[in-house]
Every structure is written in structure tokens, then in C-alpha cells.
N, C-alpha and C positions, 0 to 999 in steps of 0.2 A: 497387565504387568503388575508384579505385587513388588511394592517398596516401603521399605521402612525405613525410617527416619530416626536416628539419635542427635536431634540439632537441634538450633533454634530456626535453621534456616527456614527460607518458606519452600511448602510442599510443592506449591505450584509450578516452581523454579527448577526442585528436581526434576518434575516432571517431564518438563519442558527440553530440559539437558540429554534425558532417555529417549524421547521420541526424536534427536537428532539421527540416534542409529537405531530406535525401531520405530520410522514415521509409521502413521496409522494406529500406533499402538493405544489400548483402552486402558481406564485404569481404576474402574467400578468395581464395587464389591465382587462380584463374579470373576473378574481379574486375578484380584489377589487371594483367592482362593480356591487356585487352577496351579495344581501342583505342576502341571507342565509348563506355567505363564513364564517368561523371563524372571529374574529376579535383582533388585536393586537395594543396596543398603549402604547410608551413606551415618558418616559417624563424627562430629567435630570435637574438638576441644582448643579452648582460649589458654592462650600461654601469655606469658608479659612483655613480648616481642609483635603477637601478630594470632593468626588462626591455623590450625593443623588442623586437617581434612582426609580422613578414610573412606573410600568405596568400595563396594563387593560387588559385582556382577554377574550372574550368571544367567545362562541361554543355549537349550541342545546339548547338557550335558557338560558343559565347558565351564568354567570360574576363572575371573581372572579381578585381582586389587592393585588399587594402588594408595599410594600416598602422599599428599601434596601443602606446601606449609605456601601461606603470607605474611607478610609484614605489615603491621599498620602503618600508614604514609597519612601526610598530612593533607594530601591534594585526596583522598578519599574519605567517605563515611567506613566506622566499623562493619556496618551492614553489607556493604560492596567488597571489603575485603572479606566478609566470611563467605560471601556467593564466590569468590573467585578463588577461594581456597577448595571449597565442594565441588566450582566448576571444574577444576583442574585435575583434583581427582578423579571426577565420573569423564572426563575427557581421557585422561589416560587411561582408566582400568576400559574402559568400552572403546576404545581404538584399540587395544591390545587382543582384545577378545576380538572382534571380528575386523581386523587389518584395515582400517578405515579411518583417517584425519580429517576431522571436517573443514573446508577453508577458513571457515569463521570463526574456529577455536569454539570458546563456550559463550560468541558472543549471538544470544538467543533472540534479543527482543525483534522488534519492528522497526527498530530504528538505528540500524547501529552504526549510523554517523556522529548520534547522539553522544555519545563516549566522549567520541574524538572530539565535540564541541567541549564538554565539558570540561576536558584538561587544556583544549586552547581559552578557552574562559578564565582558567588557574593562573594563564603565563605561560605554559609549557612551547614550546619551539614545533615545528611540524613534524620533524626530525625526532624529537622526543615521544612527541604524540604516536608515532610510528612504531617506535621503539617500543612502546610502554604494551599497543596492543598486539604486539608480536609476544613480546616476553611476559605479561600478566595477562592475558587475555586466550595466548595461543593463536590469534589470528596468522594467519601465513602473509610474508611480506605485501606480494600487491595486493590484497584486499584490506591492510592497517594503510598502504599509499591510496587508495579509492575512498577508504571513508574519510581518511584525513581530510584529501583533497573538494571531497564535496560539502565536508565542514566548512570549510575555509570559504568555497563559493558561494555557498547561503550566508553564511554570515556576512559577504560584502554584499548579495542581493540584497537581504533583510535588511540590512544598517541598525541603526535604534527604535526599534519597534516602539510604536506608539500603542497605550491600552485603548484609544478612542477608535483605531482601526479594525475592520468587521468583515468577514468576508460572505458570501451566501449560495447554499448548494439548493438546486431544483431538483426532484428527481422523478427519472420518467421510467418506472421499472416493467416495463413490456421489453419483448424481442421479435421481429418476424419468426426465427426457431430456437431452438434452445441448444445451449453446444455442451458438449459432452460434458465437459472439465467443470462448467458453469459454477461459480460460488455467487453469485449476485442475486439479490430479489428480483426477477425478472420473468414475465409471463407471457408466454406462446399460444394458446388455445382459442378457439373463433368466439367461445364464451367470454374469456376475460377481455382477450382484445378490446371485446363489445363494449366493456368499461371506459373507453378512452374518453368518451365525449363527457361524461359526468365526471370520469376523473378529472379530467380539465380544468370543469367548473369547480370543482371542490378544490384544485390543487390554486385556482386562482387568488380563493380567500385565504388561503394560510399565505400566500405569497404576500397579499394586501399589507398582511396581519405583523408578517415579518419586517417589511419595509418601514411599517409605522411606529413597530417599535423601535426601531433602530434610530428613525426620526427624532422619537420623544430622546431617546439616552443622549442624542446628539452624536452618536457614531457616522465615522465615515467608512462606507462601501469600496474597497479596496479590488476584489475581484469579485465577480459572478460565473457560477459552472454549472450546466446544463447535463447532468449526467444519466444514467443509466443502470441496466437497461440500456436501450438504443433507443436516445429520442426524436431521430428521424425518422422511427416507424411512424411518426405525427404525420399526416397528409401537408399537402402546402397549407390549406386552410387553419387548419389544427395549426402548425406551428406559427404561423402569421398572428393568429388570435393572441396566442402564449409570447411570443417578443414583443408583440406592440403591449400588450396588457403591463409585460415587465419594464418596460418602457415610460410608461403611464406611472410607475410605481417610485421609479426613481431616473436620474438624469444620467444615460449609460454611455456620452460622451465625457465623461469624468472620473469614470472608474478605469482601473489599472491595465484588467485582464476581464474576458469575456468569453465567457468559453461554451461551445458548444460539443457535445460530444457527439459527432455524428455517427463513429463507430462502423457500423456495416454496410458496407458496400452498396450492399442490394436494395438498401434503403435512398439511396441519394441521389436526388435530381438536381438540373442546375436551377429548377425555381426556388428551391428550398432554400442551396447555396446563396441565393439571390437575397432571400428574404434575409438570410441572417444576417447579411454585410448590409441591407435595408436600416435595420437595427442595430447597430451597432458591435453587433458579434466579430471579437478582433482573433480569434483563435477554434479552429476547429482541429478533429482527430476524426483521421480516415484507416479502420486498422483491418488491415488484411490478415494479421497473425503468422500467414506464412504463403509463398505465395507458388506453392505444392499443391496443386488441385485434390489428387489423393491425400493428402493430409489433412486438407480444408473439410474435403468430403468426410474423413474418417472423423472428427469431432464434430460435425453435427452442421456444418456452418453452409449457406445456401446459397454460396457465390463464389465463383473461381477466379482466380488471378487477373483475368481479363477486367472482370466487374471491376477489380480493385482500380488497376490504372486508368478506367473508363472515370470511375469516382472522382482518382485523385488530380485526374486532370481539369475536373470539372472546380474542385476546392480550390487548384493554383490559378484558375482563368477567374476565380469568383471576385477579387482584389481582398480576400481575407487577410489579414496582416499573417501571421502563422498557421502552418499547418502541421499536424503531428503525426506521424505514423507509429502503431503498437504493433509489437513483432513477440513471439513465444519461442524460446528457447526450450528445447528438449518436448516437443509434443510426440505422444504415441504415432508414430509411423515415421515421424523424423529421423533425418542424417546429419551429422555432418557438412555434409556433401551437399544437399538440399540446401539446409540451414543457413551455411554460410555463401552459397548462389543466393538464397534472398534477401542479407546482407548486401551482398557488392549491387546487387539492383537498385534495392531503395535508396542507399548510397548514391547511384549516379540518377536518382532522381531528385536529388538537392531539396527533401524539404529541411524547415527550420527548427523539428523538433523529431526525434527519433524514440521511441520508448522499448527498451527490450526487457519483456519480465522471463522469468524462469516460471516453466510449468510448473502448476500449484493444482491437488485434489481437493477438493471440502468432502466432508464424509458423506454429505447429502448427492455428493454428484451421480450423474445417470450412469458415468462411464466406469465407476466401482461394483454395478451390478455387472457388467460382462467382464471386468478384467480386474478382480479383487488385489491384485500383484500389480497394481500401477505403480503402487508408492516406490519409490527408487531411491535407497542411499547414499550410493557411486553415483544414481544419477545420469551413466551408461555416456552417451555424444554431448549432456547437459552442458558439462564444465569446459569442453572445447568450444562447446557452440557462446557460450559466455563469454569467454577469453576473446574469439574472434572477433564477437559483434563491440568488445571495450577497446582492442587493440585497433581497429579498420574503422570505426565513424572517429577516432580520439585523433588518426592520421587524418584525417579527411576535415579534419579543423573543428570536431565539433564538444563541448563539456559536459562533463558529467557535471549537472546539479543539484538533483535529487537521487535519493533510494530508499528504499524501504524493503522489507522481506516479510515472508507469511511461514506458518506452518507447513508442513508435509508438502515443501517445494522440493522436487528433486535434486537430489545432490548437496540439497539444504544452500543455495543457490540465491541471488538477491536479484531485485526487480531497478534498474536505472534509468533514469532518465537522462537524454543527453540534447542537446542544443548548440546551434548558434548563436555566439554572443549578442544579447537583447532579447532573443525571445525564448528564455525560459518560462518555463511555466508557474509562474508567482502560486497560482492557488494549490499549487501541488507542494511547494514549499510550505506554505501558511498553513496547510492542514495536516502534513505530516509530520513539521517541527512542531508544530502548536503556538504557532505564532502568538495568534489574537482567534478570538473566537468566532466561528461558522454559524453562520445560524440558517438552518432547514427546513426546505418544506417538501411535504409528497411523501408517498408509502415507504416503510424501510427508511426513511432520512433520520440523519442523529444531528442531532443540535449540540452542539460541544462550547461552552462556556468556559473562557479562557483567559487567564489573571497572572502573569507571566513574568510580574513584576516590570514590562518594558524591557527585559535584556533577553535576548539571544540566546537559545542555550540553556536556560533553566527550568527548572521544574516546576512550576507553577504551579497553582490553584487549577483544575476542572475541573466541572460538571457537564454530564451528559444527558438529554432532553430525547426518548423517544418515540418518533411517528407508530404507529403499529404497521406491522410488516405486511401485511398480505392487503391489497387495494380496497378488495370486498369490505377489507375492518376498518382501514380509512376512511372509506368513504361514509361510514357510518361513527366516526370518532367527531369530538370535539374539542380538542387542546388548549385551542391557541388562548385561552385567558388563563387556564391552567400556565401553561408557557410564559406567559408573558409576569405573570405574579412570581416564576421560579426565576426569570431570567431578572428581574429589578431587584429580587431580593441579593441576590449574586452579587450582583455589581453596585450593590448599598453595603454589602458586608465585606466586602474584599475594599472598598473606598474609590472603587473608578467611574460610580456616580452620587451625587448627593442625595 
């Protein structure tokens, strides 16, 4: 896509605004200089009131502009008022050109509860807060009531966040197969598999490494997450070794949340089950994704419906305090129909945490080599299948807590998490608000160093710390005193240790 810029705005942001209605789209020299490519041009000027904002769009021969003014407010930066001048423009000239209103308006990031945090931080009313992302933002009414509302629920989760609070991600990026859509570092082959026993050892000492530094800072350990990848491809032994060792490391009758992600079905036995509630594992995730065997079969995934309730019965009989189920809205071969049958299912099987994301491609996925036309605007069953699964577990007694959204989701569509009251899932909060900082071990893991001032809501201080992605490079890396001289310098220069 070729775009030019007459602003101060930042490029990246345009960017970002165009790929809401051309997901997938590139934006490399070759791009813009593809007389056929879409075209974007966006043009600001500052008045003594606020930011006026011009767009030009063209695509297939079509052009359409518009024009769109802000006001400076004092519950905003000028900055955010010029993005939401630009935003509002490239929103209406590109809904005009191809008949399309995104639910989120031109709110683009990852997090866009965050807004909503922001102006109840100000004083604003929830009522207001509502108002503000309807009318400056473009959000459509229930999704400005969804973020509001999940703002408000983290924030009484979170309370006043302490900087001495620390939380710690493991990660174990194998998969029995690889599923279509996959964006995760995660590896399938009898070659890398072979990796697991060394990776073990190796993932043992950055774990040692992590613990002791957190020791010296004098942090305390809030939640611990076992992620993925699927780390029940571990054998029983293999994960026996990894919880008692983590065990050893630190005292996990004392932490918050404990989380294991067990993830795939086909992976889970009830000795596994066994060992993690051994050790202190207070929350596990059993995700079926969808529980459509042709739909299961058609992304890639080596277990059918049956596998799932076989799994999930095994997680509720294990005395694990929570269990999670992850469900995908809008997967290629999905209905409606299907979609929301495996709603009212999971539904009547009463776990205490429920997660429904909206299908998401990464450009690297496998299932862009057969079907280059995944990426979806409209989004097609997406946004019924959304509406259903917010409207039926929210009757069924359960809240929204968390959300977050990605890139080229269809329908530009957001990922919730919902729960019974008490067992939300704290470390999903902590690391997508940015609470307090993460600290990581194992291939692909990012160390996020997090200075947040103690409130809620704010923009913080971070830095990011990372593992190298592929295991083979791990296993031959050496960081952690690198790590450790980046993360004391941090928190000597931000003042959250002496």
C-alpha cells in the first residue's frame, strides 16, 4: 500500500488504521511503488482550538475523502488528539470507499481497555467514559460498555499495585502438530521434539537465575505461568522434574495464581493432572478451540471433541482450583451454527474460566499458503459468533476481565476473557495491563521490565529483555548475567531498588 504522510503524526499508526480494512496488507518499498497498490494520504493542520485532519483513499479505481476536526481537552495529550483527528478521517474516508464500520472505531492498539482506564483515572463517570469512546473514538456503543466495563473490573482486581510485585512466565514452545492459523514459537518435528530433555536442563538454569534475582531485588512472586507452545507434550517425568525443580526455586504455596497451560487435549493424562495439583498448580487451560471435529481436523489440530471432554473431565476430577477453556470465534470451516452449539456446551459444563479469541492470521502461518484470501474484513459468522459467546456466558453468570486484540483478526474482532467471580486469571491481567514486571525464561520468552509508578492505568517505564526465538539458539545462548546487570540497572534508575 503506498501512503503519504503530510503530518507529524506517526507513520506506524497510519498504518495500522489502513490494514483495519486492508488486513494482510504490505507496506515496503515495492508497495509504494505499485501503481495498482491501494493508496492513502493523510494531511493535518493545527488550529487554535484543536487538530483538523484530511484523508484520500483510493483502491480498484475508487477515491473517496474525508474530513475530520478535534478539539484539545484537557483529560488528553495533544498527541492523542492529533491521532484521533487522522483516526477519524482515515475511518470515514475508508468505511465510505468500501461500505464497512469497524466496531472499534479507530481504536487500534492491543489494548483497548486501556482508553477506558485512562479517562476513569481522569475522574470521568463510566457513563462518560462510554460516551467519549463512542463519539471521539468511533467505537459502537457495546464495545465503548465492554471496555469500560473490563476497565473498571481490573482495576478493582488490581487495587494499588505494588512496584515490589513480580510475576514469572516459563515457556515450553513444542506442540504435538502445528495448527494452521499458529502465530506462536512452537515446534512439531521428531528432530526438534528431540530437544526436550536438554531444553529442560537448560530452561532449568535461566529459571534458577530468574528466581535469584528476584530474591536479591527483594520482589515478591505474584503469579507463575507455564505457557506455550503446549507444555503437557512434557512426559509425566519431564513435567515432574520442571514443577518440583520450580518448586525448589521458590515457595508456590504463596503465590497468587499458578498456572499451567495444558492446552491440547491429546496431550493430557490424569498423572500429569496429578502432578501439577502435587505442586502447587492452582489453574490450568484445557482448549478445545471448537468442538467441530471437521473444523478441529481442518486447522491442523490431532484431537476431536471427544479427546476434549475426556481431558476436561480429567482437569475437574484433578482438585485443580480453576480450569479454563479457550474457544476461536470465526475459524475457516466455522458457522454460526456450529460456533455457537459449542458455546451453550462449554456453558453447561461449568468451568471457572472461559476464553474466546477471534481468529487471528500471522503472515508466517501455514494456512496462508493454501488460502491467501483468509484475511477477512466483515469478518463473515465472526461478529455473530462474538456477540453470542459475550451475550450467553455474561447470562450464565460469568465477567468479562480481561481483553486484548492482535492484527489481521477478522472482522478486526477482540480476544475476552471471562470468569467466575474469584477466579480470574491475575497473570493475564498483570501482563497485558503491565502491571508490574514479568520476568522469563525459555526460547521466544520476553522479559518485560515494568515501572508503572504503582497506579493502575498508567504508562509507565518498560523494557523488554529477549530469550532468542528458535530452541536450537537458546540452547546455545547465554543471557542471564547479561539479564541480570539490565534488569538491576532498571530498577536503580527508575528508584524501585537501591
Amino acid at each position: 500500500m503506498n501512503i503519504k504522510i503530510d503530518s507529524d503524526v506517526n507513520r506506524y499508526y497510519v498504518q495500522t488504521l489502513a490494514m483495519i480494512f486492508f488486513p494482510g496488507e504490505h507496506f515496503g518499498e515495492s508497495e509504494e511503488n505499485n501503481a495498482d497498490a491501494p493508496s492513502l494520504y493523510v494531511k493535518t493542520e493545527r488550529t487554535e482550538t484543536g487538530i483538523h485532519a484530511y484523508a484520500e483513499i483510493s483502491a480498484e479505481g475508487k477515491t473517496r475523502s474525508s474530513e475530520y476536526s478535534v478539539e484539545f481537552a484537557d483529560f488528553r495529550s495533544d498527541e492523542r488528539t492529533l491521532k484521533l483527528a487522522v483516526g477519524g478521517a482515515v475511518i470515514n474516508a475508508a468505511g465510505e470507499l468500501i461500505g464497512y464500520r469497524p466496531a472499534w472505531g479507530m481504536l487500534i492498539g492491543v489494548r483497548p481497555s486501556k482508553v477506558a482506564s485512562e479517562m476513569l483515572n481522569a475522574g470521568m463517570s463510566k457513563t462518560r467514559v462510554k460516551k467519549h469512546l463512542n463519539t471521539d473514538y468511533l467505537v459502537i456503543p457495546k464495545k465503548a460498555s465492554l471496555a469500560t466495563d473490563i476497565a473498571v473490573t481490573e482495576k478493582r482486581i488490581v487495587g494499588d499495585p505494588s512496584q515490589r510485585d513480580c510475576s514469572v512466565y516459563i515457556s515450553i514452545p513444542f506442540c504435538p502438530t502445528r495448527c494452521t492459523y499458529c502465530s506462536f514459537v512452537s515446534y512439531t518435528s521428531k528432530r526438534l521434539l528431540s530437544l526436550i530433555p536438554e531444553y529442560l536442563e537448560k530452561l532449568k538454569t535461566d529459571i534458577k537465575a530468574n528466581f535469584d534475582l528476584i530474591k536479591k531485588m527483594g520482589l515478591r512472586v505474584r503469579t507463575v505461568y507455564i505457557g506455550g507452545g503446549t507444555p503437557t507434550i512434557l512426559d509425566e517425568i519431564q513435567l515432574e522434574s520442571l514443577l518440583s525443580y520450580i518448586a525448589e526455586q521458590t515457595d508456590v504455596s504463596v503465590i497468587d495464581e499458578y498456572t499451567l497451560e495444558a492446552g491440547r487435549p491429546d496431550t493430557i493424562t490424569a498423572e500429569k493432572f496429578a502432578i501439577a495439583n502435587k505442586y502447587g498448580v492452582t489453574r490450568v487451560s484445557v482448549n478445545p478451540q471448537s468442538l467441530c471435529d471437521e473444523v478441529l481436523c481442518g486447522i491442523g489440530r490431532s484431537h476431536t471433541a471427544d479427546d476434549f471432554f475426556r481431558a476436561y473431565d480429567l482437569a475437574k476430577q484433578s482438585g485443580i482450583k480453576t480450569v479454563n477453556v479457550d474457544l476461536i470465534a470465526g475459524l475457516p470451516g466455522d458457522s454460526f451454527k456450529q460456533f455457537s452449539a459449542t458455546i451453550d456446551r462449554i456453558i453447561a459444563l461449568d468451568p471457572e474460566n472461559i476464553t474466546v479469541h477471534t481468529f487471528c492470521v500471522k503472515k508466517s502461518a501455514e494456512i496462508l499458503r493454501a488460502n491467501s484470501q483468509v484475511y477477512s474484513v466483515r469478518g463473515g459468522d465472526a461478529g455473530k459468533c462474538v456477540d453470542y459467546s459475550q451475550i450467553k456466558v455474561q447470562q450464565a453468570g460469568y465477567i468479562p476481565y480481561y481483553m486484548y486484540r492482535q492484527k489481521n483478526t477478522v472482522g478486526n474482532y477482540e480476544n475476552v476473557g471471562f470468569s467466575k467471580p474469584g477466579h480470574e486469571g491475575l497473570y493475564n491481567i498483570y501482563m497485558m495491563e503491565e502491571i508490574h514486571s514479568i520476568f522469563a525464561a525459555g526460547a521466544g520468552a520476553v522479559t518485560k521490565l515494568v515501572d508503572n509508578k504503582g497506579k493502575y492505568g498508567t504508562s509507565g517505564n518498560i523494557e523488554r529483555l529477549f530469550r532468542h526465538k528458535y530452541p536450537y539458539e537458546y540452547l546455545r545462548e547465554d543471557k542471564n548475567s547479561m539479564f541480570e546487570e539490565a534488569t538491576l540497572k532498571f530498577y536503580r534508575e527508575h528508584g524501585l531498588i537501591q
